[in-house]
DORORO-988773 format. One line per field, with one value per atom (N, C-alpha, C, O, CB): residue number from 1; residue in three letters; atom name; x, z, y. Coordinates in Angstrom, 1 decimal. Atoms other than C-alpha are relative to their C-alpha. Glycine has a CB too. Example, Ala and Ser with C-alpha at 12.3 -4.5 7.8 and 13.67 -1.06 7.14 Angstrom:
// residues 2
resi	(1;1;1;1;1;2;2;2;2;2)
resn	(ALA;ALA;ALA;ALA;ALA;SER;SER;SER;SER;SER)
name	(N;CA;C;O;CB;N;CA;C;O;CB)
px	(0.9;12.3;0.9;1.9;-1.0;-0.9;13.7;-0.8;-0.3;0.4)
pz	(0.0;7.8;0.0;0.7;1.2;0.0;7.1;0.8;0.9;-1.4)
py	(-1.2;-4.5;1.2;1.2;0.0;-1.1;-1.1;1.1;2.2;0.5)
***
This chain:
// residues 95
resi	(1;1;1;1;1;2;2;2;2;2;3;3;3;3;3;4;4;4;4;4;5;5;5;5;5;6;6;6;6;6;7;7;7;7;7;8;8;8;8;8;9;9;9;9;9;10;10;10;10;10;11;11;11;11;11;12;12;12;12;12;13;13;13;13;13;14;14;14;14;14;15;15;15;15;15;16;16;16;16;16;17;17;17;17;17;18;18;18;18;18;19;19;19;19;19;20;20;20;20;20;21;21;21;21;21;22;22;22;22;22;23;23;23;23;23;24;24;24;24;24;25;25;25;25;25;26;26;26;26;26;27;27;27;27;27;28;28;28;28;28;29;29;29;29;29;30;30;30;30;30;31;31;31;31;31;32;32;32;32;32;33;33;33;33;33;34;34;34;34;34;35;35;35;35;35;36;36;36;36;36;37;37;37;37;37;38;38;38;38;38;39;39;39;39;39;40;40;40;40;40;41;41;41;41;41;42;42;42;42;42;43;43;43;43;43;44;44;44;44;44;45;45;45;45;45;46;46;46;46;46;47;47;47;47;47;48;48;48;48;48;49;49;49;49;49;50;50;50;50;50;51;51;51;51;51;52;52;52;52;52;53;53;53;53;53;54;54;54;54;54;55;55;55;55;55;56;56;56;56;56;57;57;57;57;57;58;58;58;58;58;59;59;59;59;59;60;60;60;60;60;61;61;61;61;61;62;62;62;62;62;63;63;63;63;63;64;64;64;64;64;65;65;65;65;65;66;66;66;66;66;67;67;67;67;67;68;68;68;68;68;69;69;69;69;69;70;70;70;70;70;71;71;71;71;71;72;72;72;72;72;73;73;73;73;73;74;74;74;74;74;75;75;75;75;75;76;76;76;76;76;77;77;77;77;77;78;78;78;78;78;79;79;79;79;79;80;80;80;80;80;81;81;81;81;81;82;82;82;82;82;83;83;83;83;83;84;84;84;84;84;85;85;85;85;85;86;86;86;86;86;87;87;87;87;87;88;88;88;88;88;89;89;89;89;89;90;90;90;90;90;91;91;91;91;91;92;92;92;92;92;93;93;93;93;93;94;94;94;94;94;95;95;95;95;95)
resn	(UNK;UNK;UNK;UNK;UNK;UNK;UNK;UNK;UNK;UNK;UNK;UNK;UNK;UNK;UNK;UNK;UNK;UNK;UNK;UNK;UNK;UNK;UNK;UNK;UNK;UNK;UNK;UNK;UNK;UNK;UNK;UNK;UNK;UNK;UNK;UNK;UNK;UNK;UNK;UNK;UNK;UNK;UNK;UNK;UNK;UNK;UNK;UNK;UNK;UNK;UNK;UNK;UNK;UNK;UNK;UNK;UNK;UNK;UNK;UNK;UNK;UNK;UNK;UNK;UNK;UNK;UNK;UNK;UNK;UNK;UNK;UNK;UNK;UNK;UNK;UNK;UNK;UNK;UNK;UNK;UNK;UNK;UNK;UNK;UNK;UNK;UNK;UNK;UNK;UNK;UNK;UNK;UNK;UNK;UNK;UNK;UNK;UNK;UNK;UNK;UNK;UNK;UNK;UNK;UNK;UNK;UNK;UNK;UNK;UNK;UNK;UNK;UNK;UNK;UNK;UNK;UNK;UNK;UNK;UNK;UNK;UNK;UNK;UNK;UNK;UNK;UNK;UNK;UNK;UNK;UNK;UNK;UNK;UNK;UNK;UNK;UNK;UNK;UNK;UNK;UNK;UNK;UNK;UNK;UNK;UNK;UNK;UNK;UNK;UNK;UNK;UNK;UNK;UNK;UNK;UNK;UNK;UNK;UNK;UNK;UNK;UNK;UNK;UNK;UNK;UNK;UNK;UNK;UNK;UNK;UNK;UNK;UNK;UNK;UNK;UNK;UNK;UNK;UNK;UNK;UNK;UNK;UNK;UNK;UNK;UNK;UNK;UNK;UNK;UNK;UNK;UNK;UNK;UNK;UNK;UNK;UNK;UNK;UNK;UNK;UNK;UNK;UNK;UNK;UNK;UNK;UNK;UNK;UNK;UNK;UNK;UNK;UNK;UNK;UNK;UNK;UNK;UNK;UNK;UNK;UNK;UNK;UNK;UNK;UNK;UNK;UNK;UNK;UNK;UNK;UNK;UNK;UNK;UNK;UNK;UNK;UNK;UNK;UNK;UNK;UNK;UNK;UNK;UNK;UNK;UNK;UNK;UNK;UNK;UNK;UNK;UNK;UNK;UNK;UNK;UNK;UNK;UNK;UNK;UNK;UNK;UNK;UNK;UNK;UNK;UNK;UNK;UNK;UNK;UNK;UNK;UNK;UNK;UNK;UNK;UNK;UNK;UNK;UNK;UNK;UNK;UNK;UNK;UNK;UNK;UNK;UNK;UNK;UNK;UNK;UNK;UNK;UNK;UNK;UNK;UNK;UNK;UNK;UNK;UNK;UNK;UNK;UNK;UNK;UNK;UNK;UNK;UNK;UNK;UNK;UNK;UNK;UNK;UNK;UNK;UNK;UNK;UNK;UNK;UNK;UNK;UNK;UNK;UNK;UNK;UNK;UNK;UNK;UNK;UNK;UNK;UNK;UNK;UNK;UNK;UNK;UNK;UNK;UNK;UNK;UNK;UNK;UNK;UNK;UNK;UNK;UNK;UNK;UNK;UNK;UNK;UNK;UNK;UNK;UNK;UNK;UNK;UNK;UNK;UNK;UNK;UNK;UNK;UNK;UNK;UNK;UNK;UNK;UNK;UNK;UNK;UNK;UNK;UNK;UNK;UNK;UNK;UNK;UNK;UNK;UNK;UNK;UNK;UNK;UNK;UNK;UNK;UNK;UNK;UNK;UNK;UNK;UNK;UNK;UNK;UNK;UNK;UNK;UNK;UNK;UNK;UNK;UNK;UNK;UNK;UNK;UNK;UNK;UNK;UNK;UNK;UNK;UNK;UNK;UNK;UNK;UNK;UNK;UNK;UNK;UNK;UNK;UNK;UNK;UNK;UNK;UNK;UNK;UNK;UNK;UNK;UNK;UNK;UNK;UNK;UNK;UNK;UNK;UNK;UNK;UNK;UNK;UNK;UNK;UNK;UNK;UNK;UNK;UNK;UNK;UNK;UNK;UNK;UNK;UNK;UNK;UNK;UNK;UNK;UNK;UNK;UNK;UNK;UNK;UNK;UNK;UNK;UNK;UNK;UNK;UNK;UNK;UNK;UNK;UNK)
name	(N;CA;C;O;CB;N;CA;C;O;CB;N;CA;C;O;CB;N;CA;C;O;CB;N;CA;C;O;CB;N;CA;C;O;CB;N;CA;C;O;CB;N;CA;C;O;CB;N;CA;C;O;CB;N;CA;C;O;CB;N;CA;C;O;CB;N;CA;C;O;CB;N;CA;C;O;CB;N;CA;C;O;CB;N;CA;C;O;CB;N;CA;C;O;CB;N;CA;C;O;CB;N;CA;C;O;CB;N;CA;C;O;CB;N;CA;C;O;CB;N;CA;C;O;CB;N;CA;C;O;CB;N;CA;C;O;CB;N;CA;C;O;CB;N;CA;C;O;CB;N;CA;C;O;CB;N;CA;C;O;CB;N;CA;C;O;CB;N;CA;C;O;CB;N;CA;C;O;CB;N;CA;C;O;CB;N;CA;C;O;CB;N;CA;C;O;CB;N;CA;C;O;CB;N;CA;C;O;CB;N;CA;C;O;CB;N;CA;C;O;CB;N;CA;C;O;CB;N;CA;C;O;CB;N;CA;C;O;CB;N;CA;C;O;CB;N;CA;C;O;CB;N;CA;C;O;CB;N;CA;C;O;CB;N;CA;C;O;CB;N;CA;C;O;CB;N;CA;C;O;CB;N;CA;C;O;CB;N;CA;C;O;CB;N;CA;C;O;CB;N;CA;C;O;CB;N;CA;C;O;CB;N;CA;C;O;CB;N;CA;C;O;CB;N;CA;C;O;CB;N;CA;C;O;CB;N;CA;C;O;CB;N;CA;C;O;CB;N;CA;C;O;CB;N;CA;C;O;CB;N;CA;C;O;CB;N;CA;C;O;CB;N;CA;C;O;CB;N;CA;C;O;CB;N;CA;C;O;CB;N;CA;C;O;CB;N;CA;C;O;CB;N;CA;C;O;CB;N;CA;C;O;CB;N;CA;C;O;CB;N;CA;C;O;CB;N;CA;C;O;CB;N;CA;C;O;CB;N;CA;C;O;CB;N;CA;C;O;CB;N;CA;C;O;CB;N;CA;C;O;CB;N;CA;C;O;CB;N;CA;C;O;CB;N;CA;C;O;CB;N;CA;C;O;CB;N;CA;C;O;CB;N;CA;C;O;CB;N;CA;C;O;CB;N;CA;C;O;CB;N;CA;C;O;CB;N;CA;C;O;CB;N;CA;C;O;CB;N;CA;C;O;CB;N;CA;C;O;CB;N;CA;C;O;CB;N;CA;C;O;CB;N;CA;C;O;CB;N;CA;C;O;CB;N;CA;C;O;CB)
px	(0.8;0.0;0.9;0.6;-0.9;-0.9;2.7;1.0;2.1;1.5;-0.7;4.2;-0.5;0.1;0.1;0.6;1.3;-0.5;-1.0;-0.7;0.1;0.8;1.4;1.2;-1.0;-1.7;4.9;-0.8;-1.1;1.4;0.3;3.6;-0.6;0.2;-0.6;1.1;0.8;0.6;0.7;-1.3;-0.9;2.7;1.1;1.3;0.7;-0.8;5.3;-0.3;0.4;0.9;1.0;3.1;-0.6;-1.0;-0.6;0.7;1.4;0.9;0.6;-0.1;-1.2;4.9;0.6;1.3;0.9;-0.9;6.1;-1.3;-1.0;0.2;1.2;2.4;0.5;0.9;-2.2;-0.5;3.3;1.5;1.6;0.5;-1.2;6.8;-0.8;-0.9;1.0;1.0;4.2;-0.3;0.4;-1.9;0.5;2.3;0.4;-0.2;-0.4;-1.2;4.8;0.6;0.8;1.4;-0.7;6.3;-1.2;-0.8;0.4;0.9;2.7;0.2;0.6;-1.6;0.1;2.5;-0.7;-0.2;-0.4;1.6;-0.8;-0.1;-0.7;-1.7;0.3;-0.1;0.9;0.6;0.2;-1.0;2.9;-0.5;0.2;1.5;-0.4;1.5;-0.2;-0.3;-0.5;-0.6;1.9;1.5;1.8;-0.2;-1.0;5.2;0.1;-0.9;0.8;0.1;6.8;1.6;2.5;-0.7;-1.7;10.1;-0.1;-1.2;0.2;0.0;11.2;-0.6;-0.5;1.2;0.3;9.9;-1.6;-2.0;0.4;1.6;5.9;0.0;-0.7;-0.4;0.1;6.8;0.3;-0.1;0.2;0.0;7.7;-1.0;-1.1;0.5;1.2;5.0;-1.6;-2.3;-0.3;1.2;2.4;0.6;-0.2;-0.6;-0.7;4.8;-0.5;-1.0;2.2;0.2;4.4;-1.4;-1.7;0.3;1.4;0.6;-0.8;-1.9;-0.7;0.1;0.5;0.1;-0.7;0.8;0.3;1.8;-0.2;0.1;1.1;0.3;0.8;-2.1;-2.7;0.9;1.4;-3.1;0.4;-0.1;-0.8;0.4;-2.3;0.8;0.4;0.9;-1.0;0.0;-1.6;-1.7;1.6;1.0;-3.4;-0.8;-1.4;-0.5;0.5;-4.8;0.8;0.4;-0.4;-0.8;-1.6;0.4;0.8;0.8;-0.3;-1.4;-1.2;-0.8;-0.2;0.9;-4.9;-0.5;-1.6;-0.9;0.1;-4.8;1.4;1.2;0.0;-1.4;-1.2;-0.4;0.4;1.5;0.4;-3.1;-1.4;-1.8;-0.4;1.3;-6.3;0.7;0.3;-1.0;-0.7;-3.5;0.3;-0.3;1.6;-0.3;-1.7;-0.9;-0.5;0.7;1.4;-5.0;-0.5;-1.3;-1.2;1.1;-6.2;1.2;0.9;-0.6;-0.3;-3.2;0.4;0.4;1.3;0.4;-2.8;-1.2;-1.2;-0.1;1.5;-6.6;0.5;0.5;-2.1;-0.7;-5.2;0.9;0.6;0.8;-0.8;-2.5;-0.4;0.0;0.2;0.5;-4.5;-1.1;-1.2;-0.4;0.5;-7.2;0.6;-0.1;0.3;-0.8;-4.4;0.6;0.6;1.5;-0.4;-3.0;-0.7;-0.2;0.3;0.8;-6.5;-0.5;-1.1;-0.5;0.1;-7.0;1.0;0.8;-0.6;-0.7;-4.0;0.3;0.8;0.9;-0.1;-4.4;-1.6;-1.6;0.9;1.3;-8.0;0.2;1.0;-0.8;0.2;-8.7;-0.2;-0.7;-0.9;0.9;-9.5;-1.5;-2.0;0.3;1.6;-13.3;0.2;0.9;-1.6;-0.1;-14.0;0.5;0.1;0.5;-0.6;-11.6;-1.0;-2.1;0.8;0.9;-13.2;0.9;2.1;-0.4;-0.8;-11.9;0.0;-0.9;-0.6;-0.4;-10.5;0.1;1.1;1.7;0.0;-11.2;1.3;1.6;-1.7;-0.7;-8.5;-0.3;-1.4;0.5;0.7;-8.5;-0.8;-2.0;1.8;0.6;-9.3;-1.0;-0.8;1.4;0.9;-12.3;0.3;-0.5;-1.2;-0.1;-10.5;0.1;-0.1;2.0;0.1;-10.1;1.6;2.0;-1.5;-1.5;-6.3;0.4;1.5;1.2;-0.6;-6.4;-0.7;-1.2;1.5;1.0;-8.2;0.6;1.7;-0.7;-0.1;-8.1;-0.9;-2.0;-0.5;1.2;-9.4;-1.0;-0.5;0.4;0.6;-12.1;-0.2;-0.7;-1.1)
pz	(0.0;0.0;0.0;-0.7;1.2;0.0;0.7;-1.5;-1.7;1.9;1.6;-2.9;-0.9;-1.8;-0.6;0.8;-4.4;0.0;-0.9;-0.3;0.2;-2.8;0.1;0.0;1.1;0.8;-3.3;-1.4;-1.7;-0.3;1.1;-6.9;-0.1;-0.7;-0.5;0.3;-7.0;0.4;-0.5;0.7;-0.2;-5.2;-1.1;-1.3;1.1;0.9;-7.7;-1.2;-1.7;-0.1;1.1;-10.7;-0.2;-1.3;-0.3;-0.6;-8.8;-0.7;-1.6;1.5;0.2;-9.0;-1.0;-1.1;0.6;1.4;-12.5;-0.7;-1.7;-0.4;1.3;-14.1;-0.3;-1.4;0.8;0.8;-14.4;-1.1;-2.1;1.6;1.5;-16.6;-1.1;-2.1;0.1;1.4;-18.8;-0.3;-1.1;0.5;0.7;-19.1;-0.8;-1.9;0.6;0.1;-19.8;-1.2;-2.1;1.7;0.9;-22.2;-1.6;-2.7;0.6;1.1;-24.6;-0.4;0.3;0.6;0.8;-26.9;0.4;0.6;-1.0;-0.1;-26.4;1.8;2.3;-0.5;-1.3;-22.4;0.0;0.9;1.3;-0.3;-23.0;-0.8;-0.7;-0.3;1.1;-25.7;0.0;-0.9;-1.0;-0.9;-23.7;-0.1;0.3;1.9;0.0;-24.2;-1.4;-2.2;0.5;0.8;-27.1;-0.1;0.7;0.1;0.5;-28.6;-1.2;-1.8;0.9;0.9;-31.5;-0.2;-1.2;-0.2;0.0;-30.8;-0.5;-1.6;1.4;0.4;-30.8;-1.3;-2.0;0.5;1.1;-34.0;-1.5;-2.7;0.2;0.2;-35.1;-0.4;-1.4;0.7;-0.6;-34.1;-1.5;-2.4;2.7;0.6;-35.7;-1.9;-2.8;0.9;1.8;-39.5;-0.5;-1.6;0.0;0.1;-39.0;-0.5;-1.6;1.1;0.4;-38.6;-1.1;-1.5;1.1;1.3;-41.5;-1.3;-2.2;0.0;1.4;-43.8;0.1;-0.8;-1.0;0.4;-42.7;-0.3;-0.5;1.1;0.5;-43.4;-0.9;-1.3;0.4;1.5;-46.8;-0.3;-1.5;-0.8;0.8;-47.9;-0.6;-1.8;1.4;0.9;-48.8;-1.1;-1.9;0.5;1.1;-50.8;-1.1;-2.2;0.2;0.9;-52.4;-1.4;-2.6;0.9;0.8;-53.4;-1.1;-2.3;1.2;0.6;-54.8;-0.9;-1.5;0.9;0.4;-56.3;-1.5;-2.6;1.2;0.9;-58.4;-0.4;-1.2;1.0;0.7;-59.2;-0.8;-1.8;1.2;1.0;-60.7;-1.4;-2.5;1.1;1.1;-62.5;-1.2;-2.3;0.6;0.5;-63.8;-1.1;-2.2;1.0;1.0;-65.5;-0.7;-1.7;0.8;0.7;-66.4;-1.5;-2.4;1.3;1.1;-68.8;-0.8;-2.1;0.4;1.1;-70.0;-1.0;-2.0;0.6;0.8;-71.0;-1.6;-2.8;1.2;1.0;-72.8;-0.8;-2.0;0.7;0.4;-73.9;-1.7;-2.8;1.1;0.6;-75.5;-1.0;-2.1;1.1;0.9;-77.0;-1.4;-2.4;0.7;1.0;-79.3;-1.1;-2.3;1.1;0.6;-80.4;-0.8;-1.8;0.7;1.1;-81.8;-0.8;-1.7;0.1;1.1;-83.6;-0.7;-1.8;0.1;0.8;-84.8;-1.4;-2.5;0.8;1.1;-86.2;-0.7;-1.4;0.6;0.7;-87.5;-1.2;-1.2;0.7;1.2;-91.0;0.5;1.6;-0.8;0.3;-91.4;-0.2;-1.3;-0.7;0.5;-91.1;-1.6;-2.0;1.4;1.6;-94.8;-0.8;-2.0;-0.4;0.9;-96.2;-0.3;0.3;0.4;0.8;-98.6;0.2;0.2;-1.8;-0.1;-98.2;-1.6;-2.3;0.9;1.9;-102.1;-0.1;0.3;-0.7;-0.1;-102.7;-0.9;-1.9;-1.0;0.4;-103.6;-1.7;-2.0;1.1;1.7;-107.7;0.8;0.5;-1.6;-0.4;-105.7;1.3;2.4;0.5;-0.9;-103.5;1.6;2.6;-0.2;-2.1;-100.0;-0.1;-1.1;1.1;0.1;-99.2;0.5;1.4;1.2;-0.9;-98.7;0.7;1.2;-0.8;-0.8;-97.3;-0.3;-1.4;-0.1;0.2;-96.9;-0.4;0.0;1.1;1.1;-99.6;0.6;1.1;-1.9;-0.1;-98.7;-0.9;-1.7;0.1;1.3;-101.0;-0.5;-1.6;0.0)
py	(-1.2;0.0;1.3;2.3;0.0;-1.5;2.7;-0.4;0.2;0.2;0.1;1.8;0.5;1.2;-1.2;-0.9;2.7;1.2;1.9;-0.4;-1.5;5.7;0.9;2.1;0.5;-0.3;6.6;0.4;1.6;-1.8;-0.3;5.7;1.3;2.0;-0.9;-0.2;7.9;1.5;2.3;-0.9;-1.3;11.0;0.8;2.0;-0.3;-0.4;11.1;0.0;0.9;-0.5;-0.4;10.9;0.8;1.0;-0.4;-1.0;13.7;0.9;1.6;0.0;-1.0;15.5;0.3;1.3;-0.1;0.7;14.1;0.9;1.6;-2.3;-0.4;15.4;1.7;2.1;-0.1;-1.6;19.4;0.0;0.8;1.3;0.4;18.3;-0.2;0.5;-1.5;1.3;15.7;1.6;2.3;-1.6;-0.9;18.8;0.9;1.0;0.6;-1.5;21.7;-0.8;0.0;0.4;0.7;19.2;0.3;0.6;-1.8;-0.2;19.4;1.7;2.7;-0.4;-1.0;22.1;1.0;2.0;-0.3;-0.9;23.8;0.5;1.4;-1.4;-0.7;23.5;1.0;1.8;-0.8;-0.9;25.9;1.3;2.3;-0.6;-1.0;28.1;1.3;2.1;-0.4;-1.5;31.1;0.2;1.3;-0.2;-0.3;31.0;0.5;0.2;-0.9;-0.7;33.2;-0.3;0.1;1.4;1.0;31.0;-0.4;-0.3;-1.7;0.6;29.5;-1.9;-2.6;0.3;1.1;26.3;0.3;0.0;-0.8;-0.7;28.0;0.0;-0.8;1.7;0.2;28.9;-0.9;-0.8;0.6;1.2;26.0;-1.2;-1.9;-0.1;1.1;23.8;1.0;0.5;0.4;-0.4;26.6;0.0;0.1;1.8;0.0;26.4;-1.4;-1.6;0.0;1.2;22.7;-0.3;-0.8;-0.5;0.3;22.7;0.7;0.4;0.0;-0.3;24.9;-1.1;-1.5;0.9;0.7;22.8;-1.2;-2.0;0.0;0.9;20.2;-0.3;-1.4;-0.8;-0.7;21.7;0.0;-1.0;1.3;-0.8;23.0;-1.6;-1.6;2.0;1.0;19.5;-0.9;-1.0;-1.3;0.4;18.0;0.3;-0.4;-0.2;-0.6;20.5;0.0;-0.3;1.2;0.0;20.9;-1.2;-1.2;0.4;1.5;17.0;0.0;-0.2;-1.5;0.2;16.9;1.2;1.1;-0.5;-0.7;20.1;-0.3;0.1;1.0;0.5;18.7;-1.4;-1.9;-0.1;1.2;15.5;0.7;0.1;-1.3;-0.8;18.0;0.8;1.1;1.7;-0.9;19.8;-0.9;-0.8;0.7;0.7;17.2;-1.2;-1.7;-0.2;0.5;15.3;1.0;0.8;-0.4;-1.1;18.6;0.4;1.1;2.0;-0.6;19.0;-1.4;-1.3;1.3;1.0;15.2;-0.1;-0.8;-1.0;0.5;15.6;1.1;0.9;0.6;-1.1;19.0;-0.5;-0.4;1.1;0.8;17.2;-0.6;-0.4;-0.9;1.1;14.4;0.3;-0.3;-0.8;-1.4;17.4;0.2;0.0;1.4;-1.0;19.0;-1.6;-1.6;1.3;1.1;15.5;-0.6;-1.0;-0.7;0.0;14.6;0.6;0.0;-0.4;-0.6;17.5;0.3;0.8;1.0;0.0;17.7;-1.1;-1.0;0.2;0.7;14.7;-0.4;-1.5;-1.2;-0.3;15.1;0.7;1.6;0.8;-1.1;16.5;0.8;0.7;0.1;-1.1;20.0;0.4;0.1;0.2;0.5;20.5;0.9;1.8;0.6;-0.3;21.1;-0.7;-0.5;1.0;1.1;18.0;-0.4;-0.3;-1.0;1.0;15.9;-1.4;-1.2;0.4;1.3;12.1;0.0;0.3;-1.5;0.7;11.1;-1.3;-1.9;0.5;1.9;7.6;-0.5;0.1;-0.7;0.4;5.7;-0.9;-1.4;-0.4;0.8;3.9;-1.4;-1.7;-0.9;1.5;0.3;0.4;-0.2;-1.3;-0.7;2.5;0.1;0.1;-0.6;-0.4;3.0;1.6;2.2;-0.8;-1.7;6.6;-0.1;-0.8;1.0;-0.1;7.6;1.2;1.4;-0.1;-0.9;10.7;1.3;1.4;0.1;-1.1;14.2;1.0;1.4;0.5;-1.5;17.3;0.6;0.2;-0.1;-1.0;20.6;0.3;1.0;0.9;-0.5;21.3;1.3;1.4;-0.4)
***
């Protein structure tokens, strides 16, 4: 019984350190560590927008990409297809 209230005293005495050691219990204080901590939880708020914002980009300019590639390779609207002598078509004339 006096072991566990030993224990129980010095966990008593040990708890204001624990505390003082958290962030938010200290953040009255005005250090480089404060600012620190608040740089941190910045980016670590914006690192998700930033990811899914760089995966919106990055699709938005493959699709762009992939746009210019099939009209580039599209006739001209206004080609006429020219049938080939054995009736395939080989390729589009402007008319």
């Amino acid at each position: 019984r006096g072991v566990v209230a030993a224990l129980v005293v010095t966990l008593a005495l040990a708890a204001p350190r624990v505390a003082h050691a958290c962030y938010v219990c200290m953040s009255g204080r005005e250090d480089d560590s404060g600012r620190a901590f608040l740089l941190g939880s910045v980016l670590l708020s914006v690192l998700p927008f930033a990811l899914f914002g760089g995966i919106a980009l990055w699709i938005w300019r493959r699709v762009r990409a992939a746009e210019r590639e099939r009209a580039a390779s599209e006739p001209p609207r206004g080609a006429a297809r020219v049938p080939a002598p054995d009736g395939e078509e080989i390729g589009a004339r402007p008319v």
